[in-house]
C-alpha positions in Angstrom: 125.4 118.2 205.1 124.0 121.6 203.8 120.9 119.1 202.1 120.1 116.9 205.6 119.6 120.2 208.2 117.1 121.5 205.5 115.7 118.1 205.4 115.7 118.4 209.1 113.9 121.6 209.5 111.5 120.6 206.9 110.4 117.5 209.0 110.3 119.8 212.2 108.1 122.1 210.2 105.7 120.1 209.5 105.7 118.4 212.4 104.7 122.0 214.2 102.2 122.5 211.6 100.2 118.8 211.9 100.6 119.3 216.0 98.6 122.8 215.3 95.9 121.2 214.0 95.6 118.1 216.3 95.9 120.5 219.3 93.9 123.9 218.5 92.2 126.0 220.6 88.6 124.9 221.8 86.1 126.8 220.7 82.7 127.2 223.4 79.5 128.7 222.7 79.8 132.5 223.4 77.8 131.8 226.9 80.5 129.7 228.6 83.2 132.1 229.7 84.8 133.4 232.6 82.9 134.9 235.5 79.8 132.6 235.1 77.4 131.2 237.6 76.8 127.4 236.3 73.1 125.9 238.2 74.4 124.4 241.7 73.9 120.7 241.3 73.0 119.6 238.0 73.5 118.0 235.4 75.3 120.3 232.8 76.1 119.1 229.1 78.9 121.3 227.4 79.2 121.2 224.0 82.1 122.6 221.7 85.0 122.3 219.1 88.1 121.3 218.6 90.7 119.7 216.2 91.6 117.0 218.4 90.7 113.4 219.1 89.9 113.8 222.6 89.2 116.2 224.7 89.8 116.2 229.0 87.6 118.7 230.9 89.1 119.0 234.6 86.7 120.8 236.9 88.6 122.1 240.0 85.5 121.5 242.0 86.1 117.7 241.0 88.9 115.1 241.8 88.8 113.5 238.1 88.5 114.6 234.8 85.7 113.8 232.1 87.1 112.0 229.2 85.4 112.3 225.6 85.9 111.4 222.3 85.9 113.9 219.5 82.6 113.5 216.1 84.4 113.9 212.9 82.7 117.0 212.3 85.0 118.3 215.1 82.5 118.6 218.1 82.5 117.4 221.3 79.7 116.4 224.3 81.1 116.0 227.7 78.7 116.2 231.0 79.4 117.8 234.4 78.1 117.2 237.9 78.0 120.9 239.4 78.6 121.1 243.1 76.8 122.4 245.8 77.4 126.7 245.5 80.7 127.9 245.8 83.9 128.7 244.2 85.7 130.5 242.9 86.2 127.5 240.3 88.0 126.8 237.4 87.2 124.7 234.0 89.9 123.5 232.2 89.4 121.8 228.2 92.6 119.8 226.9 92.9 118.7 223.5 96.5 119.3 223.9 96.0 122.8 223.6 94.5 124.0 227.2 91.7 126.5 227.1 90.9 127.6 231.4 87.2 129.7 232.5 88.8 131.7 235.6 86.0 133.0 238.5 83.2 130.4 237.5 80.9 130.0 240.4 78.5 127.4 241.3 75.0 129.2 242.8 71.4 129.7 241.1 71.0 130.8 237.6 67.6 132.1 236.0 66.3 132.9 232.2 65.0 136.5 232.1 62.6 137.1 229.0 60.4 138.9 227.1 60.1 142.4 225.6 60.3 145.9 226.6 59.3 145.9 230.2 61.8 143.3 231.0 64.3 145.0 228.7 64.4 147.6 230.4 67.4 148.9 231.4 68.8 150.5 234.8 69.5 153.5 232.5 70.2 153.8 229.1 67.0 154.4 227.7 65.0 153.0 230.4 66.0 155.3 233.3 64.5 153.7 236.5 63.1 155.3 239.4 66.2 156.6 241.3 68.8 155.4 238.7 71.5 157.6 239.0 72.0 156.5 242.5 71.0 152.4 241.8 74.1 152.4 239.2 76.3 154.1 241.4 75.6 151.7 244.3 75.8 148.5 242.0 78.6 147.0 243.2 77.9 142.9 243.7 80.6 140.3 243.4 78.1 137.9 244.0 76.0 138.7 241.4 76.3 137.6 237.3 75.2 139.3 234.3 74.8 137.4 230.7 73.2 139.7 228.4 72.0 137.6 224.7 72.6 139.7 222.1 69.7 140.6 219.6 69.6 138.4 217.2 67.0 136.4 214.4 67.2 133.4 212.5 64.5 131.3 210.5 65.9 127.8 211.8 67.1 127.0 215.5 71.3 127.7 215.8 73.1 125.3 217.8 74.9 129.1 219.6 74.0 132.5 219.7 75.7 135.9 220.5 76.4 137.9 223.3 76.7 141.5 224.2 79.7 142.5 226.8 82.0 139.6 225.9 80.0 136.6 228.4 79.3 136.9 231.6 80.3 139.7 233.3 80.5 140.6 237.4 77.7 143.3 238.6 79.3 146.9 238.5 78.0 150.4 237.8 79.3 150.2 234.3 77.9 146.5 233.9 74.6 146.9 235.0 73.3 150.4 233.5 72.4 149.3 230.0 71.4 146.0 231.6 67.6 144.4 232.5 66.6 146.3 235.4 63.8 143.3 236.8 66.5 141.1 236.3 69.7 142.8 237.9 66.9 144.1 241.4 65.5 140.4 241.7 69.3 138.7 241.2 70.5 141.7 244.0 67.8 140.6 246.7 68.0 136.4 245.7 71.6 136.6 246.2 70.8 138.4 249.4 68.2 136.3 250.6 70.2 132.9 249.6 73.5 134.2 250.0 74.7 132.5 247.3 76.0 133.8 243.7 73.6 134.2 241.5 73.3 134.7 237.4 70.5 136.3 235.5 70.7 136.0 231.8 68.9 139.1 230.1 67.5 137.4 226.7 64.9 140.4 225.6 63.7 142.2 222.8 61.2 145.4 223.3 58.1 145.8 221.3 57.9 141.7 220.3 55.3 139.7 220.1 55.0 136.0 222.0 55.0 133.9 218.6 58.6 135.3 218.2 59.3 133.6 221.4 57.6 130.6 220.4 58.9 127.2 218.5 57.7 126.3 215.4 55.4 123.3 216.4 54.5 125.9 218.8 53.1 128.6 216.6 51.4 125.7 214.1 49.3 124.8 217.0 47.6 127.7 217.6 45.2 129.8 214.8 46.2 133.0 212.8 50.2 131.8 212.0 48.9 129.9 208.7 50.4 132.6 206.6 54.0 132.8 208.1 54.1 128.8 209.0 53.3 128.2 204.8 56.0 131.2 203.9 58.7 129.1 205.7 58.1 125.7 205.0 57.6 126.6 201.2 60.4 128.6 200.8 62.6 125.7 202.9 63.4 128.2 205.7 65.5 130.4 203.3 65.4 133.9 204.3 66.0 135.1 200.7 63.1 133.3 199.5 60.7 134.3 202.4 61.6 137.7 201.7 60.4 137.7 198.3 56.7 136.3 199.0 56.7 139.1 201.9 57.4 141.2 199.8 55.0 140.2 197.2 52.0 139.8 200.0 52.7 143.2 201.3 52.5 144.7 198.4 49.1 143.3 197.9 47.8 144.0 201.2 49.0 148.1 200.6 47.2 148.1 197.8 44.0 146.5 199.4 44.6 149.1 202.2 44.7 152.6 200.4 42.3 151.3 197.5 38.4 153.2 197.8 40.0 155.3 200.4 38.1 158.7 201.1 40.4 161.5 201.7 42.9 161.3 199.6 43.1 162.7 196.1 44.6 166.7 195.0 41.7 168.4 197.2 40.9 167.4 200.7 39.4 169.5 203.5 37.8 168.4 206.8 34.5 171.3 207.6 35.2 173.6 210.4 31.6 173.3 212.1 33.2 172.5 215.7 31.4 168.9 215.6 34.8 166.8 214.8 36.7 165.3 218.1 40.8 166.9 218.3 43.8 164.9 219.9 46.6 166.7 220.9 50.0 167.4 218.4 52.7 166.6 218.9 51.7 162.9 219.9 51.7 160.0 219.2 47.4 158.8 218.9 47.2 155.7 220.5 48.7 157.0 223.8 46.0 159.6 223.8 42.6 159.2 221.4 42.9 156.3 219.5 44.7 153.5 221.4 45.7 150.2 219.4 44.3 152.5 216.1 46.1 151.8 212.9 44.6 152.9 209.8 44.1 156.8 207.6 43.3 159.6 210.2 42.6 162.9 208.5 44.2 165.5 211.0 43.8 169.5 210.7 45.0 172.4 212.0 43.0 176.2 211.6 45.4 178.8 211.6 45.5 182.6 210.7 48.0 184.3 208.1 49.6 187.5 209.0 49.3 190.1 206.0 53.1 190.3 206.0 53.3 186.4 204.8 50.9 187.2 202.1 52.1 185.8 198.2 55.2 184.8 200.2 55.9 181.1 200.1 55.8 179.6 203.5 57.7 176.5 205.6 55.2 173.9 207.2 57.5 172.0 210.0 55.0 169.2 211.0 58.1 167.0 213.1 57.8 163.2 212.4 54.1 161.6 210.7 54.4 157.8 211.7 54.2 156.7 209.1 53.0 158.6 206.0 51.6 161.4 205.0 50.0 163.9 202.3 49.3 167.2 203.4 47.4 169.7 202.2 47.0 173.8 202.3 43.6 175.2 202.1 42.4 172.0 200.6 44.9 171.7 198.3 48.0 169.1 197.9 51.1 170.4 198.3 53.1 167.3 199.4 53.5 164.0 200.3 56.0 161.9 202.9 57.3 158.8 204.5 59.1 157.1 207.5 58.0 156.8 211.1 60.8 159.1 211.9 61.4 161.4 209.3 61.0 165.2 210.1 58.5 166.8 207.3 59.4 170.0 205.8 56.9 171.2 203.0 56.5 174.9 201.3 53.3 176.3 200.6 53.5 177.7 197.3 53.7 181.9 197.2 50.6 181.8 195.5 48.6 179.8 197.7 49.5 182.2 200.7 46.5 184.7 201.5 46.1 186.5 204.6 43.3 185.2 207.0 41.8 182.1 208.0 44.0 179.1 206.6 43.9 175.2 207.0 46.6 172.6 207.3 45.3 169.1 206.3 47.1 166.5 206.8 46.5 162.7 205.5 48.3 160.3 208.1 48.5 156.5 207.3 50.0 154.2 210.5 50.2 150.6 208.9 51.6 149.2 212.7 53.0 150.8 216.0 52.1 154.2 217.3 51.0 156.6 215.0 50.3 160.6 214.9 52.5 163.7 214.5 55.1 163.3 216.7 58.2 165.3 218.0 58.3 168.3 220.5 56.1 171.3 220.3 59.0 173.3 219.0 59.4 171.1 215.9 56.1 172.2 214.5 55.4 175.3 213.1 55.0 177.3 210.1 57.9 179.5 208.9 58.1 183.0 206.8 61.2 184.1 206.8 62.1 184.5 210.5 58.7 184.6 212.0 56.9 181.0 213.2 53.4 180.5 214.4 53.1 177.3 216.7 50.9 174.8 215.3 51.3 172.4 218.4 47.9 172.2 220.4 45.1 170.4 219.5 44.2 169.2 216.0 40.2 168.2 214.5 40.5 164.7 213.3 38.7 162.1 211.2 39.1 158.2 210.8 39.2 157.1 207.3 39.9 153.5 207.3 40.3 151.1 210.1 43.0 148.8 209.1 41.8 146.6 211.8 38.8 145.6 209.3 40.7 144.2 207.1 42.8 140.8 206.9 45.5 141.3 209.3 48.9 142.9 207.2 51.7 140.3 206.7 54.8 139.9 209.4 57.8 141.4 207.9 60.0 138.7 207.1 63.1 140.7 208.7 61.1 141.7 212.3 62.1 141.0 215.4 57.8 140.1 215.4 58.1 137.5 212.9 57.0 133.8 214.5 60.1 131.3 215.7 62.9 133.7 215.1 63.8 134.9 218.4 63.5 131.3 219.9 65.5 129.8 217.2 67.9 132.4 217.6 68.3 133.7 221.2 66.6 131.4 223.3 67.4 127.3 221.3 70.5 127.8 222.1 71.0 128.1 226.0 69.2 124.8 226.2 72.4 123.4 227.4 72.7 125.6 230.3 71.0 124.2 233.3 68.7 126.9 235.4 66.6 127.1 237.8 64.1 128.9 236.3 62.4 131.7 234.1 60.5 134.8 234.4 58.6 136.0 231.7 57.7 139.9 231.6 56.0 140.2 227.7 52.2 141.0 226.6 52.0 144.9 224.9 52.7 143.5 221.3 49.7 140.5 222.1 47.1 143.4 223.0 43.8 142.8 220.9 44.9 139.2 220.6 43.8 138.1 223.5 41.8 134.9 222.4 45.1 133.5 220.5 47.6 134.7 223.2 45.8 132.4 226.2 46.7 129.0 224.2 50.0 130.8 223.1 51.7 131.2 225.9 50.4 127.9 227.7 52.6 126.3 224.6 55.4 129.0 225.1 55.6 127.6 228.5 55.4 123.8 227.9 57.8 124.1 224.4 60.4 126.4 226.9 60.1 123.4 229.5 60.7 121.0 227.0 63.7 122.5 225.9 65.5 121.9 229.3 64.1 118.3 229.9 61.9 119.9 232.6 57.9 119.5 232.9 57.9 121.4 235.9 60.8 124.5 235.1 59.4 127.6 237.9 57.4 129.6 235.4 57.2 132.9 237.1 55.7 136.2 234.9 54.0 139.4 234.9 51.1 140.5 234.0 50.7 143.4 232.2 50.4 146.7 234.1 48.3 149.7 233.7 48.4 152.1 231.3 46.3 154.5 228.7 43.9 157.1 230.4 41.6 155.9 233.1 38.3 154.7 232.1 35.7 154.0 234.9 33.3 151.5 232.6 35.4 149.5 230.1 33.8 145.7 230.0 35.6 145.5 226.2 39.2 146.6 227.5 41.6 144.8 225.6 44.4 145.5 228.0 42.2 143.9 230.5 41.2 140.8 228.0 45.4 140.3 227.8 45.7 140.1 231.1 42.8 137.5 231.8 45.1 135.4 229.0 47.5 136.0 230.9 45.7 134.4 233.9 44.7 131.7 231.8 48.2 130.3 232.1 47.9 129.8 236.2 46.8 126.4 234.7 50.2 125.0 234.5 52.0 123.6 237.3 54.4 125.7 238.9 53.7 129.0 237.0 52.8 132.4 239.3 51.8 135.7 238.3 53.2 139.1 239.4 50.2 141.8 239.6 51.1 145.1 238.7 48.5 147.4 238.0 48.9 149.4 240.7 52.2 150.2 239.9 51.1 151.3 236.3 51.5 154.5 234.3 49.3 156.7 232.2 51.1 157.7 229.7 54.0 155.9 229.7 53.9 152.0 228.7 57.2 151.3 230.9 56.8 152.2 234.5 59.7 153.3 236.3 59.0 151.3 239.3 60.9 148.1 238.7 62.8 147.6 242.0 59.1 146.5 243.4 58.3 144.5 240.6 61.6 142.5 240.8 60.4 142.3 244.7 56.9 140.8 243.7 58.9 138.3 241.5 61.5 137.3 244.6 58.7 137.1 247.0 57.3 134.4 244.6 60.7 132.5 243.9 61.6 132.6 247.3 58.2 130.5 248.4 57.5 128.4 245.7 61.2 127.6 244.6 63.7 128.0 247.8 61.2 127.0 250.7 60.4 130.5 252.8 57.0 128.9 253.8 56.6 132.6 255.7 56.4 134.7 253.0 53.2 135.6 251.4 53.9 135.8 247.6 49.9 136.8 246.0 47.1 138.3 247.2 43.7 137.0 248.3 41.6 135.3 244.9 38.0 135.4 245.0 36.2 132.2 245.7 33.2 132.1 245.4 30.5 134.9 243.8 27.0 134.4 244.6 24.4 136.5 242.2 20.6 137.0 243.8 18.7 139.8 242.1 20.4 143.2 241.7 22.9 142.0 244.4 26.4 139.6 244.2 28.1 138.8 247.2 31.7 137.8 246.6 33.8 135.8 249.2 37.8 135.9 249.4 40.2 133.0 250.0 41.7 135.3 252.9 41.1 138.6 254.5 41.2 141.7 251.9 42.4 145.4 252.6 40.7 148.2 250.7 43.1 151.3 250.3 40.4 153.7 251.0 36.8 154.5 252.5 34.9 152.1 250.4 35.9 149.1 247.5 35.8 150.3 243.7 37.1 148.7 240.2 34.0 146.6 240.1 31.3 146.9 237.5 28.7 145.0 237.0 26.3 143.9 233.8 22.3 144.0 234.3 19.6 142.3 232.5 19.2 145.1 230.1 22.7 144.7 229.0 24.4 147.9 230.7 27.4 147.7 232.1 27.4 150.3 235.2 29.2 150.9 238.2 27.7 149.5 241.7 27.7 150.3 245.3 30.0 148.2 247.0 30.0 147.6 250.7 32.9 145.4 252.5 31.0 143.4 254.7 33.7 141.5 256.8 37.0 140.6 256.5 36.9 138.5 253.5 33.5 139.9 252.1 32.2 142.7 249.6 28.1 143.2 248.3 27.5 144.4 244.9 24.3 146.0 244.8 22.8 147.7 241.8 19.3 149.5 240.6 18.8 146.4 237.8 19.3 142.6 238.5 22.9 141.8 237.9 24.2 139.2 235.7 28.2 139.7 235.9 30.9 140.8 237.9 33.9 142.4 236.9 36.8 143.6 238.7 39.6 145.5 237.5 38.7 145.0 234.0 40.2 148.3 232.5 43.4 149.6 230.6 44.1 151.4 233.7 41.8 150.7 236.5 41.2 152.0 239.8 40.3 149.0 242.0 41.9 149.5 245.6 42.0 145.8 246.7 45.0 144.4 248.1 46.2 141.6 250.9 47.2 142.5 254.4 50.6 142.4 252.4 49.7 145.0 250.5 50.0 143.1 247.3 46.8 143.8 244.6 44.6 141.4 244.2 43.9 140.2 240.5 41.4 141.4 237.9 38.5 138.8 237.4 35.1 138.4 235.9 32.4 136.2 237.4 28.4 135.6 236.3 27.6 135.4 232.3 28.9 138.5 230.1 
């Protein structure tokens, strides 16, 4: 008797354990949860796992169920009509084992992309105008937030990660460490439409467009030889492409620093008042030497106190991005690495005489910003308890131009290197229907210009293709002001990025935000994002929803008409010039000098160039930061451009 019960439970057992198996949980890519906006009527394709041999998917916003069998690999296809917006809905999957998505809603859904600028966040490091009181005041039930975690891969992934668990519901704690353009332009769509809607933050600040782009993509365009070679011959293996970066960058290092004046065990810049200074702590290329990477001997004249005579003494020089050898009086006394390492060196007791005295210091900046950086108080000198400040401005000399020489190989493990941010953050949303994408990206493309224009008009198409869409709303920014003011600058490469920015206006159904009147100095992320997200609803909401009403871009020139030393440019519609008279223009005359002309508005949609030479081109705008002043009767800037032959 004892023998047949343990038969019995043995049979039951196993019986549990086989029905485990056939019925186990279904697994869904990490961007199908609860709380998500799904694209109001379309076609959606959901794709999963599960240890069954069908699955049933039951919609509560339809009457019937969707049927599928289930690949022996254990994956699963089924396709979804989405309603018209509403809900709350729910989705339920049943391989025996029932997995339910609560609070799904059916509305509008858009792809937000790109790098910093659209990274962004309300706070968190971003800290938008007013933010403190734009967290507090999120509160919007109608409004979803998807944020795609950061993420690379070599190969495209069939899912990719999240942050905050899936989709999450707009609240103060949601929305501070999330994309500000995308949370402001979701707020006023779902106001405008009255309708939920879902951004989905997919960002990563300070990377380039090839990251974003596929790998046909990149192997169309010129200058991705190099990286396209390291991954095909390596058979996409990360390991492998690692090595042979590693082996090319060593190369190109030794290239770099081989030949190099100023370097060696004595080094001294001459104190005749004839070198140019930039300012310390700070980073160069947001003050003298924008886009500069390369050696940049930096110096500093100070005076010794007789007290700190034969005394050994502390040099505090804050963070050298990203080497440096330093010298005292000429002399080597040490030598350092890492963007953001603090240097700490001692001067030697014996070196230390009272007087005049000169800190020297050898900075090398292979990529990214470069300079002494830190605060004022982290950079001194120390002798026992007394500092002298050695913030202020520092003589300086460039040694090598690393832009001269053949461009220094893509870490294998960036966030820069080509394909690995669409294979692994953007591939996989393919099957999530949207409506549309706005693209907020350029800094990391500066002094590229000439590759960037065919680029991003592949970004675009590949993007497009992904979602079965030739005509997917392409809606970006271009890129907005920022280093000092210059009044002539015909070779701004700020100004040549956004032009290939333009460039992409050639595609059907893309639009372009202006910003540079919204720009910044000396800060590369402008706080003002509420009106950029405005600028990008204004465009959505006439060229995607149907408000014929709303003007969404300013006036474009259309014609430009050259006779002598005058031009006489006419506007598609009337033009408003925020001041007396119109500026940003400058002009290029026979003898090849760019200057600045007299400009007279004329009428309503007419401005004269005149100039003391015959002119031969027109540019407007064309600056890192320019000053032009004009705009629609909307009040939205009207676009940089160049007219004639330059």
């Amino acid at each position: 008797m004892k023998n047949n019960i343990l038969k019995c439970f043995t049979v039951l057992a196993l019986f549990a354990v086989n029905n485990i198996n056939v019925s186990a949980k279904v697994v869904l890519p990490h961007f199908i949860t609860d709380s998500m906006v799904v694209q109001q009527q379309s076609r959606w394709t959901v794709k999963g796992k599960c240890d069954g041999r069908k699955i049933k998917v039951k919609a509560s916003w339809s009457k019937r169920p969707v049927v599928a069998n289930v690949k022996n690999d254990s994956t699963f296809s089924v396709e979804l009509l989405t309603p018209k917006a509403g809900g709350p809905y729910t989705i339920t999957f049943d391989d025996g084992d029932k997995t339910v998505l609560h609070d799904v809603y059916s509305g509008e859904v858009w792809l937000c992309s790109g790098q910093s600028n659209m990274e962004m966040p309300v706070g968190g490091w971003g800290k938008v105008m007013n933010y403190r009181r734009e967290i507090a005041e999120a509160v919007h039930p109608d409004v979803r937030f998807l944020q795609i975690s950061k993420q690379r891969s070599f190969v495209p992934l069939s899912d990719t990660e999240v942050n905050m668990g899936g989709w999450r519901t707009c609240t103060p704690e949601t929305v501070e460490n999330f994309s500000s353009i995308a949370y402001f332009y979701a707020r006023e769509m779902a106001w405008r439409l009255g309708v939920h809607f879902g951004v989905i933050d997919c960002t990563w600040g300070g990377t380039p467009a090839e990251a974003w782009s596929s790998y046909d993509g990149v192997s169309s365009v010129p200058g991705f030889e190099n990286e396209i070679r390291m991954m095909a011959e390596n058979n996409y293996d990360k390991d492998k492409i690692k090595a042979e970066y590693e082996r090319q960058v060593t190369e190109w290092v030794n290239m770099a620093m081989s030949d190099t004046a100023g370097q060696g065990e004595t080094v001294c810049l001459p104190a005749d008042g004839k070198l140019p200074v930039m300012p310390v702590p700070g980073q160069w290329e947001n003050s003298v030497l924008p886009g500069f990477n390369g050696i940049v001997l930096m110096q500093r004249e100070i005076d010794i106190p007789s007290e700190w005579a034969g005394k050994p003494v502390e040099l505090h020089l804050g963070a050298v991005d990203d080497e440096d050898v330093t010298y005292f009086n000429g002399v080597k006394i040490a030598e350092g690495s890492g963007y953001n390492v603090k240097r700490v060196y001692t001067v030697p007791a014996g070196m230390v005489k009272s007087g005049k005295a000169v800190i020297t210091v050898r900075v090398t900046d292979f990529e990214g910003e470069g300079g002494i950086c830190g605060d004022a108080s982290d950079i001194f000198a120390l002798q026992d308890y007394a500092r002298l400040s050695l913030a202020g401005d520092w003589t300086y000399k460039i040694v090598k131009d690393f832009s001269k020489l053949p461009r220094r190989p893509v870490s294998s493990e960036s966030s820069s290197f080509p394909t690995v941010l669409y294979n692994a953050m953007l591939y996989p949303l393919r099957q999530l229907p949207i409506k549309g994408v706005l693209w907020y990206q350029g800094c990391a493309n500066v002094g590229r210009a000439g590759q960037y224009s065919p680029l991003f008009q592949r970004l675009i198409t590949d993007w497009r293709h992904l979602w079965n869409n030739d005509s997917l709303p392409f809606y970006f920014v271009q890129l907005a002001a920022y280093l000092k003011p210059v009044a002539v600058q015909p070779d701004s490469e700020w100004a040549a990025l956004r032009q290939a920015q333009a460039d992409a206006l050639n595609l059907n159904n893309t639009a372009m935000v202006v910003t540079t009147d919204i720009g910044d100095s000396t800060d590369i992320h402008p706080k003002k994002k509420q009106e950029v997200a405005r600028r990008l609803s204004l465009v959505a909401l006439h060229r995607s929803y149907g408000f014929d009403e709303i003007t969404d871009k300013a006036p474009e020139l259309s014609r430009c008409e050259i006779k002598c030393n005058e031009a006489t440019l006419t506007f598609d519609d009337d033009i408003i010039t925020k001041g007396e008279s119109p500026c940003g223009f400058i002009v290029l005359n026979d003898k090849g000098e760019w200057t600045i002309p007299v400009a007279v508005k004329t009428d309503a949609r007419t401005i004269k160039l005149s100039a003391d030479s015959d002119i031969v081109a027109v540019k407007y705008n064309w600056a890192d930061y320019p000053c032009g002043n004009l705009s629609g009767s909307t009040g939205l800037p009207v676009a940089l451009f160049a007219a004639g032959k330059y």
